[in-house]
Backbone atoms as SQL, in Angstrom:
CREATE TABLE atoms (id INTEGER PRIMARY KEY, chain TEXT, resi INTEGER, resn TEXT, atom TEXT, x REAL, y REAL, z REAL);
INSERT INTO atoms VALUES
  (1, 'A', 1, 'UNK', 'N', 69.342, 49.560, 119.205),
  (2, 'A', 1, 'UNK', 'CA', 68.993, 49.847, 120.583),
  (3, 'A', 1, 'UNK', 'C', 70.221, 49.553, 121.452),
  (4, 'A', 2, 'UNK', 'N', 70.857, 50.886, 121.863),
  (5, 'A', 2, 'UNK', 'CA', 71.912, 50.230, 122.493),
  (6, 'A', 2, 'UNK', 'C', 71.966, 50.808, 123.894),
  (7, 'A', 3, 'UNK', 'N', 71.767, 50.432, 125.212),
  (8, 'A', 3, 'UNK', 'CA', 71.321, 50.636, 126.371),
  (9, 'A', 3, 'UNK', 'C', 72.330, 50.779, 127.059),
  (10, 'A', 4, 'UNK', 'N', 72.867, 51.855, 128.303),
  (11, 'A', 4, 'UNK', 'CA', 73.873, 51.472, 128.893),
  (12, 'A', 4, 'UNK', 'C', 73.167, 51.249, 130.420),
  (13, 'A', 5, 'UNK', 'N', 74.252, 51.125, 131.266),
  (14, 'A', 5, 'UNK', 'CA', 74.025, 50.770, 132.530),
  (15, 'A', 5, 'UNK', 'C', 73.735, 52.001, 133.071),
  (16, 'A', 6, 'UNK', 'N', 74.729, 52.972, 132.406),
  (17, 'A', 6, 'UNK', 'CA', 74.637, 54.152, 133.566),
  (18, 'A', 6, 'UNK', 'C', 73.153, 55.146, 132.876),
  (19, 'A', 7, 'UNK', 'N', 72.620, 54.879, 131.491),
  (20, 'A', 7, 'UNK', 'CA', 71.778, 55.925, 131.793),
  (21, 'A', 7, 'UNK', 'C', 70.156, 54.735, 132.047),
  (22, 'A', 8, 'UNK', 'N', 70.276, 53.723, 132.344),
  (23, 'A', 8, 'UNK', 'CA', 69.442, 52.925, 133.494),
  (24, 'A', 8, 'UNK', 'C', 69.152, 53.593, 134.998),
  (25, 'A', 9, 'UNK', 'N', 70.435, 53.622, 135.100),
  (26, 'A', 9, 'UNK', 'CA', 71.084, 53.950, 136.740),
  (27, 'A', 9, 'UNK', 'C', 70.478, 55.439, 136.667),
  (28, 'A', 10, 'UNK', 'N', 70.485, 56.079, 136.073),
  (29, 'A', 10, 'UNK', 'CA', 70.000, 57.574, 135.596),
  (30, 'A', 10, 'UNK', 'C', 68.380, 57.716, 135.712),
  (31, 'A', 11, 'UNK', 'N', 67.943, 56.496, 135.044),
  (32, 'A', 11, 'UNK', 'CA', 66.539, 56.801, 134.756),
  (33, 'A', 11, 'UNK', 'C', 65.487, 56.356, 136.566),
  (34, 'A', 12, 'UNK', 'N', 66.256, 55.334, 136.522),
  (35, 'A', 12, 'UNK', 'CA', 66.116, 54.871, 137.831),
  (36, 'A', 12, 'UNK', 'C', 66.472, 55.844, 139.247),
  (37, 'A', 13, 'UNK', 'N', 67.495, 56.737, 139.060),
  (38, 'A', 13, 'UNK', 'CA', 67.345, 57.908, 140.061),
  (39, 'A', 13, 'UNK', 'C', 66.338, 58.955, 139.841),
  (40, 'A', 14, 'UNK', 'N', 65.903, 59.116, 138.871),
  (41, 'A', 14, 'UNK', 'CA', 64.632, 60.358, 138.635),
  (42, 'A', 14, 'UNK', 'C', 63.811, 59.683, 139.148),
  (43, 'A', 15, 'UNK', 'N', 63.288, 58.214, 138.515),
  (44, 'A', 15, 'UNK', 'CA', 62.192, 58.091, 139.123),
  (45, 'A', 15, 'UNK', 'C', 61.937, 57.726, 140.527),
  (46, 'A', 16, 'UNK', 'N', 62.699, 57.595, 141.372),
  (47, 'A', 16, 'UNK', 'CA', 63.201, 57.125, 142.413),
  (48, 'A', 16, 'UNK', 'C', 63.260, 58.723, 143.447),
  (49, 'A', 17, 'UNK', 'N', 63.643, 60.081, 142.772),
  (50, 'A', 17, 'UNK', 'CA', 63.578, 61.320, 143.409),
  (51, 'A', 17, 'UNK', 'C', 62.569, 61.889, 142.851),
  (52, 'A', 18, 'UNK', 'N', 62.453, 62.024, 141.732),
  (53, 'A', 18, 'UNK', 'CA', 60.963, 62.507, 141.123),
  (54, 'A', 18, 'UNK', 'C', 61.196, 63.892, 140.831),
  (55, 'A', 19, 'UNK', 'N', 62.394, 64.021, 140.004),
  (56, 'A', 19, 'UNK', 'CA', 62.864, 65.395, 139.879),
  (57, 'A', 19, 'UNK', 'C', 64.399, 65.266, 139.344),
  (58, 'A', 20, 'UNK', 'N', 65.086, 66.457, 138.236),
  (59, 'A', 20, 'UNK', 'CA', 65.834, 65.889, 137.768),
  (60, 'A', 20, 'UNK', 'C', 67.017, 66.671, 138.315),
  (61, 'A', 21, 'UNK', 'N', 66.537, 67.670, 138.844),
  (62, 'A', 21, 'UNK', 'CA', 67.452, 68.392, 140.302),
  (63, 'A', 21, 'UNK', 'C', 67.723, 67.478, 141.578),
  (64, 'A', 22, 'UNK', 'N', 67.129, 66.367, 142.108),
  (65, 'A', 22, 'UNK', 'CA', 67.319, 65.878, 143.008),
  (66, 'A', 22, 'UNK', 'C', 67.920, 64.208, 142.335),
  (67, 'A', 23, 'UNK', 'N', 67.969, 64.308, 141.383),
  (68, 'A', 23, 'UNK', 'CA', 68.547, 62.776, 140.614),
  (69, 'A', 23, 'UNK', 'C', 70.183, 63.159, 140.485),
  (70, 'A', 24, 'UNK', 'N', 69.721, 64.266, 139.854),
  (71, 'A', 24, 'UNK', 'CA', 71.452, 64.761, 139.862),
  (72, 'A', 24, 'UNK', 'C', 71.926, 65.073, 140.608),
  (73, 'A', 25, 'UNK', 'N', 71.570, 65.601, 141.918),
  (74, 'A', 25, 'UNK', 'CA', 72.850, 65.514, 142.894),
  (75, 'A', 25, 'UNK', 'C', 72.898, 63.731, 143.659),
  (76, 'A', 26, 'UNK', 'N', 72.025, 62.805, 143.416),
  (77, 'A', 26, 'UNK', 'CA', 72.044, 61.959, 143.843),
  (78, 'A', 26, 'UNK', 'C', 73.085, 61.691, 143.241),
  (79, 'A', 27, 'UNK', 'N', 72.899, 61.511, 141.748),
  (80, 'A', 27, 'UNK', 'CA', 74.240, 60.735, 141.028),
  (81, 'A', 27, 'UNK', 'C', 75.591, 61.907, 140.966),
  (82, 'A', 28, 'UNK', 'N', 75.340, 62.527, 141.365),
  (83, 'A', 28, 'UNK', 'CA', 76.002, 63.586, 141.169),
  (84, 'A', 28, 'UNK', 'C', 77.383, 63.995, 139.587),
  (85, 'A', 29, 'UNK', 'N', 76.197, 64.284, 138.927),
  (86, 'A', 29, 'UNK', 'CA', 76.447, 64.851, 137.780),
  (87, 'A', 29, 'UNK', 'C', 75.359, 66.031, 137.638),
  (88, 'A', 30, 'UNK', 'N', 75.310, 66.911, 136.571),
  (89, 'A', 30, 'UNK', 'CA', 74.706, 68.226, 136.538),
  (90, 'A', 30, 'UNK', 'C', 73.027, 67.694, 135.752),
  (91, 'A', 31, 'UNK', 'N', 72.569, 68.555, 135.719),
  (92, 'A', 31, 'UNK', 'CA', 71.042, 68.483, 135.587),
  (93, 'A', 31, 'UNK', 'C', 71.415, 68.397, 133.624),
  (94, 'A', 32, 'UNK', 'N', 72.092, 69.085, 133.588),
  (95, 'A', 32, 'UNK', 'CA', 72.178, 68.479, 131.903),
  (96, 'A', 32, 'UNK', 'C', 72.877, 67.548, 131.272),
  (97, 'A', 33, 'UNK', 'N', 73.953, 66.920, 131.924),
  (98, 'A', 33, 'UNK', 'CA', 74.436, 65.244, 131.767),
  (99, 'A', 33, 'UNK', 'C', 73.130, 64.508, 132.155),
  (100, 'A', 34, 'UNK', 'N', 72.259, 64.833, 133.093),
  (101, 'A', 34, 'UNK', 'CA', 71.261, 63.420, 133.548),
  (102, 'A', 34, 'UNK', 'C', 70.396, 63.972, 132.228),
  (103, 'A', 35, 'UNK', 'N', 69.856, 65.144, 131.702),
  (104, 'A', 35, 'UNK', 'CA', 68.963, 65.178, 130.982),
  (105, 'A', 35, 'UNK', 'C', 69.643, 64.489, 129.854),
  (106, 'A', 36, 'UNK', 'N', 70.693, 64.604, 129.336),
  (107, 'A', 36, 'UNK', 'CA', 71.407, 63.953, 127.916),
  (108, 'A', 36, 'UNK', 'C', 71.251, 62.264, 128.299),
  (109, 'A', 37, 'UNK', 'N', 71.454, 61.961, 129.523),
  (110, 'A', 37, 'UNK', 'CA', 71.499, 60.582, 129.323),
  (111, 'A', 37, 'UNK', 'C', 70.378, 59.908, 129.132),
  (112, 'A', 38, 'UNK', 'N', 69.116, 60.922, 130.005),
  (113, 'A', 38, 'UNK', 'CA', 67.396, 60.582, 129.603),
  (114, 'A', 38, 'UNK', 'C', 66.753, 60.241, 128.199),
  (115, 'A', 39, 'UNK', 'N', 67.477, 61.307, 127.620),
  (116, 'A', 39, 'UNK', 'CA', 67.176, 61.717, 126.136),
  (117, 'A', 39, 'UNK', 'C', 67.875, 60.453, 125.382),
  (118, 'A', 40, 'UNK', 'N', 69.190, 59.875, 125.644),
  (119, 'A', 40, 'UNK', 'CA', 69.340, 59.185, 124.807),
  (120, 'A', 40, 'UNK', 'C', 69.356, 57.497, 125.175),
  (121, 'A', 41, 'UNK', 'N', 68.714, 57.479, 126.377),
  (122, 'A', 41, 'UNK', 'CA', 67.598, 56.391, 126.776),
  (123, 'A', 41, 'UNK', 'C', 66.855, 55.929, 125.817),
  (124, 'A', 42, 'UNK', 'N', 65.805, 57.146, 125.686),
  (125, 'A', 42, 'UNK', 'CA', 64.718, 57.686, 125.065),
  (126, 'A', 42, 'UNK', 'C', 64.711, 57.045, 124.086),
  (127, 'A', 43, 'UNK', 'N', 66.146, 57.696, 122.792),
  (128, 'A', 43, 'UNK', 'CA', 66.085, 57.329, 121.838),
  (129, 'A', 43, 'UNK', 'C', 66.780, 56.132, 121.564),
  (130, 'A', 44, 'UNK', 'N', 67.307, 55.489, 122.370),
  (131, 'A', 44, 'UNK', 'CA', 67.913, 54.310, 122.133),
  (132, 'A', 44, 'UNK', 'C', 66.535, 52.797, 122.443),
  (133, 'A', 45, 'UNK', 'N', 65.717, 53.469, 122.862),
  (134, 'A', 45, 'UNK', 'CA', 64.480, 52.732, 123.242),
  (135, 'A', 45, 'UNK', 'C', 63.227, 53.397, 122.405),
  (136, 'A', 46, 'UNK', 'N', 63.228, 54.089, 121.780),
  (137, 'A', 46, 'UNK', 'CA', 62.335, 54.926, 120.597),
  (138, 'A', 46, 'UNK', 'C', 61.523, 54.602, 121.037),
  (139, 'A', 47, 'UNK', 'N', 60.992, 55.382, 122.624),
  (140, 'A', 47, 'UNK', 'CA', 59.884, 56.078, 123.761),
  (141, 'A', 47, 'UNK', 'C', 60.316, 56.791, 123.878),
  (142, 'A', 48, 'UNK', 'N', 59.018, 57.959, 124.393),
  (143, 'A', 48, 'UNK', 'CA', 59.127, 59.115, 125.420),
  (144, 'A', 48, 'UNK', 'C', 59.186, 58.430, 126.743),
  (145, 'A', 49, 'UNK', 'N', 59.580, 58.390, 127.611),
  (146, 'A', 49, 'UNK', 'CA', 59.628, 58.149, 128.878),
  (147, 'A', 49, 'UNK', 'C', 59.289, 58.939, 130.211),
  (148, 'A', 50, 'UNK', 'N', 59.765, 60.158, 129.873),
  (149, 'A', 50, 'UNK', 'CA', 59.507, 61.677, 130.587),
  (150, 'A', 50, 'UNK', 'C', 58.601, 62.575, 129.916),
  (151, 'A', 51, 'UNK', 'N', 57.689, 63.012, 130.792),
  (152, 'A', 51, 'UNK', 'CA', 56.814, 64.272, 130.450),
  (153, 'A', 51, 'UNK', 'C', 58.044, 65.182, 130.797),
  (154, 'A', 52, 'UNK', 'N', 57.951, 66.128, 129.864),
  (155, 'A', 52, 'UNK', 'CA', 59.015, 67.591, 130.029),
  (156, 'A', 52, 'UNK', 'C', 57.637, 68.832, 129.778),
  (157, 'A', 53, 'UNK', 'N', 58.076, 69.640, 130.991),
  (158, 'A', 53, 'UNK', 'CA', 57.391, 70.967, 130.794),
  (159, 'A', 53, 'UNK', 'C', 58.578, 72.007, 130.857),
  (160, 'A', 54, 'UNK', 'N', 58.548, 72.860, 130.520),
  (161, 'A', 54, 'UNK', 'CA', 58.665, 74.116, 131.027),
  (162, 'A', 54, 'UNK', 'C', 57.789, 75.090, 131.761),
  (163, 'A', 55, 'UNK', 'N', 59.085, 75.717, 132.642),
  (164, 'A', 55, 'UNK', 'CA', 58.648, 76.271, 133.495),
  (165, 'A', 55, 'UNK', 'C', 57.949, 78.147, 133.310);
């Protein structure tokens, strides 16, 4: 389990905007750096954390 700060800081801006379009320009990186860093949250904590739909 190896956790960093920044995809904390990551998880903590989604849930904080409630959207992963408005997390990423917060942190301002692209909607698929914040999704990679979600994902390997995720698996560095072996949870789902995020419901994902498609649209």
């Amino acid at each position: 389990m190896n956790v960093t700060l920044r995809q904390l800081r990551a998880f903590v801006a989604l849930v904080r905007t409630g959207s992963f379009t408005a997390a990423s320009r917060h942190l301002h990186v692209t909607q698929s750096a914040l999704s990679g860093l979600i994902k390997e949250l995720e698996h560095g904590l072996d949870v789902q954390l995020v419901e994902r739909s498609t649209r």
